[in-house]
C-alpha positions as CSV (number, residue, x, y, z in Angstrom):
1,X,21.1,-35.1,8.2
2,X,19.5,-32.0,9.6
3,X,21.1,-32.4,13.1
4,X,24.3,-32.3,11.8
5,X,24.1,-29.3,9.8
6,X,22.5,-27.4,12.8
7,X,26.2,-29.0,14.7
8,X,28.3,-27.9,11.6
9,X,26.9,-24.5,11.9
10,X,27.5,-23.8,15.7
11,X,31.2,-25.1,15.5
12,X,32.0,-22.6,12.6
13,X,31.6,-18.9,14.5
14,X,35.6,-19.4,15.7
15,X,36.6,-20.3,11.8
16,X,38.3,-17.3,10.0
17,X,39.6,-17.4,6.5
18,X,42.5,-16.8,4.8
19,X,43.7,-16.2,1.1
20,X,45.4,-18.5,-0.8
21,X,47.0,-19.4,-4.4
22,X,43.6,-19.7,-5.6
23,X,42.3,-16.3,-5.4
24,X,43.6,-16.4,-9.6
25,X,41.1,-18.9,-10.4
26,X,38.0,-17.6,-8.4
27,X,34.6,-19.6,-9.8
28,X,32.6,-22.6,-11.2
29,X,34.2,-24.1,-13.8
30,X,32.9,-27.2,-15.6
31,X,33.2,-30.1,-18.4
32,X,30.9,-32.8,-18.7
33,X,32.5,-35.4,-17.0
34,X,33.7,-32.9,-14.1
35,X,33.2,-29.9,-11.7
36,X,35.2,-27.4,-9.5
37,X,34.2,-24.7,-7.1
38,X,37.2,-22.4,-6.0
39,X,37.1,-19.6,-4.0
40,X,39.7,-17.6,-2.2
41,X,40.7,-20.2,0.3
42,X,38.7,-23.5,-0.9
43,X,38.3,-25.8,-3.7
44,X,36.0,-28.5,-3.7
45,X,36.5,-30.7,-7.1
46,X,34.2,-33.6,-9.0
47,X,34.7,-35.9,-11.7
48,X,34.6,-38.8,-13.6
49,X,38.0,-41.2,-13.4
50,X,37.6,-44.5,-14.9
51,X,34.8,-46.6,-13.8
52,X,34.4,-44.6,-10.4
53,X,33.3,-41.0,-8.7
54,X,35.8,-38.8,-7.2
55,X,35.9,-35.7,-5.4
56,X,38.5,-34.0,-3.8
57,X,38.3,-31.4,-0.9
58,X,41.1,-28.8,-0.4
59,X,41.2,-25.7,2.0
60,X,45.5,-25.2,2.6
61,X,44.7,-22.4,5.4
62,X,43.4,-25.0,7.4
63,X,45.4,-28.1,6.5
64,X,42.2,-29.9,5.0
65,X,42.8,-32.8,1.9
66,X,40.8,-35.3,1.6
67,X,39.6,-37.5,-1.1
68,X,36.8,-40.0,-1.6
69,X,36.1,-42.0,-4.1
70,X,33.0,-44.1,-4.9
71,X,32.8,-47.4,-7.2
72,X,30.2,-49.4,-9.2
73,X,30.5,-52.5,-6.8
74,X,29.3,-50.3,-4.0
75,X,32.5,-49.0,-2.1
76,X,33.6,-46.1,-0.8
77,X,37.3,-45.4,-0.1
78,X,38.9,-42.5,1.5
79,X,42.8,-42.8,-0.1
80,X,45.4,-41.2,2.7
81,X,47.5,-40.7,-0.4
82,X,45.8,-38.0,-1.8
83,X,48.3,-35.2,-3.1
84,X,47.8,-31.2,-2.7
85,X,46.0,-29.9,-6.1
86,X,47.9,-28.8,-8.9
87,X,46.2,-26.0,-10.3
88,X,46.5,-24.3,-13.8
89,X,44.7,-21.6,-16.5
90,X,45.4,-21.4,-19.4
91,X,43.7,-18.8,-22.2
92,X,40.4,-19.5,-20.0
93,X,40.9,-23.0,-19.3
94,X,41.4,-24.7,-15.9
95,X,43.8,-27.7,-15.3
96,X,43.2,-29.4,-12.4
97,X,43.5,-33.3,-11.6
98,X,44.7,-33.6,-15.6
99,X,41.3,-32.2,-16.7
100,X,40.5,-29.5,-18.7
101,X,37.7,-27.3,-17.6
102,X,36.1,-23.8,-19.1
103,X,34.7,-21.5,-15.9
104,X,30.4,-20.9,-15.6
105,X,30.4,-18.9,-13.0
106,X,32.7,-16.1,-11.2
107,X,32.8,-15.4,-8.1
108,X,33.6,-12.1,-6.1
109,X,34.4,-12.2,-2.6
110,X,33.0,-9.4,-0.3
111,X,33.5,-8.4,3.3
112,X,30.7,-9.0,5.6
113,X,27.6,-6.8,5.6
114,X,24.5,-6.3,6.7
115,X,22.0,-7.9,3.6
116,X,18.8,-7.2,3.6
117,X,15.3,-7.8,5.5
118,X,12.8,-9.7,3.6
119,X,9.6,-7.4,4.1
120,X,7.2,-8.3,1.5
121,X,6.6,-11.0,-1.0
122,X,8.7,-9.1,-3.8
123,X,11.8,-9.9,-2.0
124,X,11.4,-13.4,-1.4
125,X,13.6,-14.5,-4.2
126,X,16.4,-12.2,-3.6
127,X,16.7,-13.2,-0.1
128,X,16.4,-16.7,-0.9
129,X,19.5,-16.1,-3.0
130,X,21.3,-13.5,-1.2
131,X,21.3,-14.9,2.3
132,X,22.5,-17.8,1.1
133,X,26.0,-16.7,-0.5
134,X,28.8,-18.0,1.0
135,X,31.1,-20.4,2.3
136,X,31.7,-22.6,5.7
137,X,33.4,-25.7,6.4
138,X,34.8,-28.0,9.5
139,X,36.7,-31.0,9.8
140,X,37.7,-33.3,12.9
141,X,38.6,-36.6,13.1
142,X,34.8,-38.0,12.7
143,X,33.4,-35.3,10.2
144,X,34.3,-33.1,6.9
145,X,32.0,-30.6,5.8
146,X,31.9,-27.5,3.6
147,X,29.6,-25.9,2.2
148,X,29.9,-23.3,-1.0
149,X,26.7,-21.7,-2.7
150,X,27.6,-19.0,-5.2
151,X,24.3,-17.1,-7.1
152,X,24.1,-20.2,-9.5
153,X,24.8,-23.2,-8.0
154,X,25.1,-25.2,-4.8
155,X,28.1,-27.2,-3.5
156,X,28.2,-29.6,-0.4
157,X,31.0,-31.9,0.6
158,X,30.0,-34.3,3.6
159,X,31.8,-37.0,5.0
160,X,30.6,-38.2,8.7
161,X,30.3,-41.7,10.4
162,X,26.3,-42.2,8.9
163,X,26.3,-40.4,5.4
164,X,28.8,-39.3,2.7
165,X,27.0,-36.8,0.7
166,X,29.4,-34.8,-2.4
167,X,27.1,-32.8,-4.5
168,X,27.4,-29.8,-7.1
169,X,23.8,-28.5,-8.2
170,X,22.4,-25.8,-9.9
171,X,19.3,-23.2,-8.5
172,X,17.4,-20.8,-9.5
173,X,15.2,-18.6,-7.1
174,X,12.3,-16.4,-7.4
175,X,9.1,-15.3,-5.2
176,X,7.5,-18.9,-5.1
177,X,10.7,-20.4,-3.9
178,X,13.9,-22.0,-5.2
179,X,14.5,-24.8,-8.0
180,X,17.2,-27.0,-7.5
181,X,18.8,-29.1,-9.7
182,X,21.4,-31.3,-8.5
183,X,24.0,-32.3,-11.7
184,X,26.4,-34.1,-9.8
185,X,24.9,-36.7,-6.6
186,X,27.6,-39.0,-4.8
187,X,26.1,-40.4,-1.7
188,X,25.6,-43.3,0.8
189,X,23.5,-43.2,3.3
190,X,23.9,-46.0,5.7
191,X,20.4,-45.2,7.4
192,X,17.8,-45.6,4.2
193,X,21.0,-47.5,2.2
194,X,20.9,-45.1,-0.8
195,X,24.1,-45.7,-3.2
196,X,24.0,-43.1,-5.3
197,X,27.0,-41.8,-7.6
198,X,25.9,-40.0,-10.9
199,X,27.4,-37.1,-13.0
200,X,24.2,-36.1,-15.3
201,X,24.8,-36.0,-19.4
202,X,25.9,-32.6,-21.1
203,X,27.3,-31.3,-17.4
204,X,28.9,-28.3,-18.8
205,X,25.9,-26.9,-20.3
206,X,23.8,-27.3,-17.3
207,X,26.2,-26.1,-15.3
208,X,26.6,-22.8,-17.7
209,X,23.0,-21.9,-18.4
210,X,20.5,-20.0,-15.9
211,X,18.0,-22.6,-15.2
212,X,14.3,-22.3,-16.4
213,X,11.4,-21.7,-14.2
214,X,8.2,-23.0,-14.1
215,X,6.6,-21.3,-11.9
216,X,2.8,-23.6,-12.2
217,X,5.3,-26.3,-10.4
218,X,5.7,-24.3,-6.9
219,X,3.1,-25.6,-4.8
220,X,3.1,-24.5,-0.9
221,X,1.7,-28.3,0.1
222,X,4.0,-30.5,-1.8
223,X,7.2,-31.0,-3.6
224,X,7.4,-31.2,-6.6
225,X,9.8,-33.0,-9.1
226,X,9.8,-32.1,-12.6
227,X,10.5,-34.7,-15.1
228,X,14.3,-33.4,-15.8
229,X,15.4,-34.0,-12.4
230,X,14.7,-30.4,-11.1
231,X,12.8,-30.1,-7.4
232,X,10.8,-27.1,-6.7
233,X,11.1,-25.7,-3.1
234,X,8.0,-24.4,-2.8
235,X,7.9,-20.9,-0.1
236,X,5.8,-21.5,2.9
237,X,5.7,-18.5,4.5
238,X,8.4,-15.2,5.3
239,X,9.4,-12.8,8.4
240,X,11.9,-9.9,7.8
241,X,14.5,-12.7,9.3
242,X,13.4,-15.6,8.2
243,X,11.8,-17.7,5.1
244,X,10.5,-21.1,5.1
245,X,10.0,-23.5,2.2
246,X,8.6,-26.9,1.2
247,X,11.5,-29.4,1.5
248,X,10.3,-32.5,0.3
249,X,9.7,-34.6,3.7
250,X,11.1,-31.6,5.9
251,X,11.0,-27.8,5.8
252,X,13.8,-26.0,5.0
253,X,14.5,-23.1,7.3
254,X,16.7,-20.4,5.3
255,X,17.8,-17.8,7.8
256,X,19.0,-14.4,6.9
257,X,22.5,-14.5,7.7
258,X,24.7,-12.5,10.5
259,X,28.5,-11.0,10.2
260,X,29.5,-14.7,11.6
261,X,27.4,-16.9,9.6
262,X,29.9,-17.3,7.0
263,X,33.7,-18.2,6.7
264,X,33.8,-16.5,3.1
265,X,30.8,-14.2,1.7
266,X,30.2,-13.9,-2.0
267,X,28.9,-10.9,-3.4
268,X,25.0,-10.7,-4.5
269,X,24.9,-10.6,-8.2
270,X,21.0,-10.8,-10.3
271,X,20.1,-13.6,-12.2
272,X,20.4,-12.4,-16.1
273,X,17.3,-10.9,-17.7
274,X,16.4,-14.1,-19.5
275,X,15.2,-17.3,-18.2
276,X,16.7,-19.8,-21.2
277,X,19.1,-21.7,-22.1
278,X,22.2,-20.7,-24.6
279,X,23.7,-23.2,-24.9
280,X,27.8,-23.4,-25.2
281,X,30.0,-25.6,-26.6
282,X,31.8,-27.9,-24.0
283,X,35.1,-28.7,-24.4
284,X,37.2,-31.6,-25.3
């Protein structure tokens, strides 16, 4: 997977972006049996239809719709038929796809800038969250990707010849490294044969609350899974450019970012001062 990301990355310098319609409905919005990240020119939707997995990837700016869908029996379909989104809001409430879904997340679009270096061990959690923000995306006739992370949550959608990967996931970072918790995993992976398509229970409130750290779980040697489902990226080291963490099996490489590194950049916003839950009611 890591060879095509680095390929993803060097074909998107010439993309620029442009607004759309869904500059109005900016942010992460959720129910628990379905997600949606929308930004100023993308939207990348998940949910639960029926017996199956969807997810549905739209950027109009750049002629991009496409749909996969996964099913118990182990197929994966891409349907040609797919229709552009209908979009709506309502007193606070999204409809999209016939779905009803209450926003967790804004987002705020910026222009480029220069973020900062990370010089000392204090800043390691807001560069791991600040160099991060931001979107990308590509698509030829072999490969879809984009890629949206906001301050709360990570969104990937991946289709190429070896591996379909669709995921929305929450994070949390601080100066030991990052916790990820992925809510929503669709994937097959035709090299290790993983089938995976799962939407975890009470969505919407994961997808609302900041996550909580434990910070005896970030070990520099090891990944480690807590029993929830959460990983803990564990920091390796830091430059002023540059951090390294503990990526289960690999290490991940987070890079502070240049004017070109991102088709849409997201503006930095803290973590609130707490580190629970509060819990919201979802709707119906």
């Amino acid at each position: 997977m890591k060879k095509y990301v680095t390929l993803i990355f060097a074909l998107l310098s010439f993309i620029q972006a442009s607004a759309s319609d869904y500059s109005a409905h900016k942010g992460v919005w959720a129910n628990d049996n379905a997600e949606a990240v929308i930004t100023d020119s993308v939207c990348i939707v998940y949910f639960r239809a029926d017996s199956t997995l969807q997810a549905i990837l739209e950027i109009p700016s750049h002629g991009i719709l496409h749909k996969t869908v996964f099913s118990p029996d182990g197929r994966v379909s891409f349907p040609t038929d797919a229709e552009p989104l209908n979009i709506s809001e309502t007193n606070g409430v999204l409809n999209i796809c016939g779905m009803n879904l209450k926003k967790v997340e804004d987002i705020e679009t910026t222009k480029p800038y220069e973020v900062p270096k990370c010089t000392t061990k204090f800043d390691v959690g807001r560069c791991l969250q600040e160099w991060r923000l931001g979107g990308r995306y590509y698509a030829d006739d072999s490969l879809v990707y984009c890629e949206i992370n906001t301050n709360r949550h990570m969104f990937v959608y991946m289709v190429n010849p070896q591996m379909t990967y669709l995921r929305a996931a929450a994070t949390r970072n601080n100066n030991n490294g990052t916790l990820f918790f992925q809510n929503i995993r669709i994937m097959k992976n035709r090299n290790t044969g993983e089938y995976t398509m799962e939407i975890m229970p009470d969505n919407y409130n994961i997808a609302l609350n900041d996550l909580e750290i434990d910070n005896s779980k970030f070990r520099p040697n090891s990944c480690t899974f807590s029993p929830d489902g959460g990983i803990y990226w564990s920091l390796i080291s830091f430059t002023d450019e540059r951090i390294l963490l503990n990526g289960c099996g690999e290490t991940y490489t987070i890079n502070r970012p240049s004017s070109d590194s991102f088709v849409e950049w997201f503006k930095y916003k803290p973590y609130s001062e707490h580190n629970g839950k509060t819990a919201t009611n979802n709707i119906s």
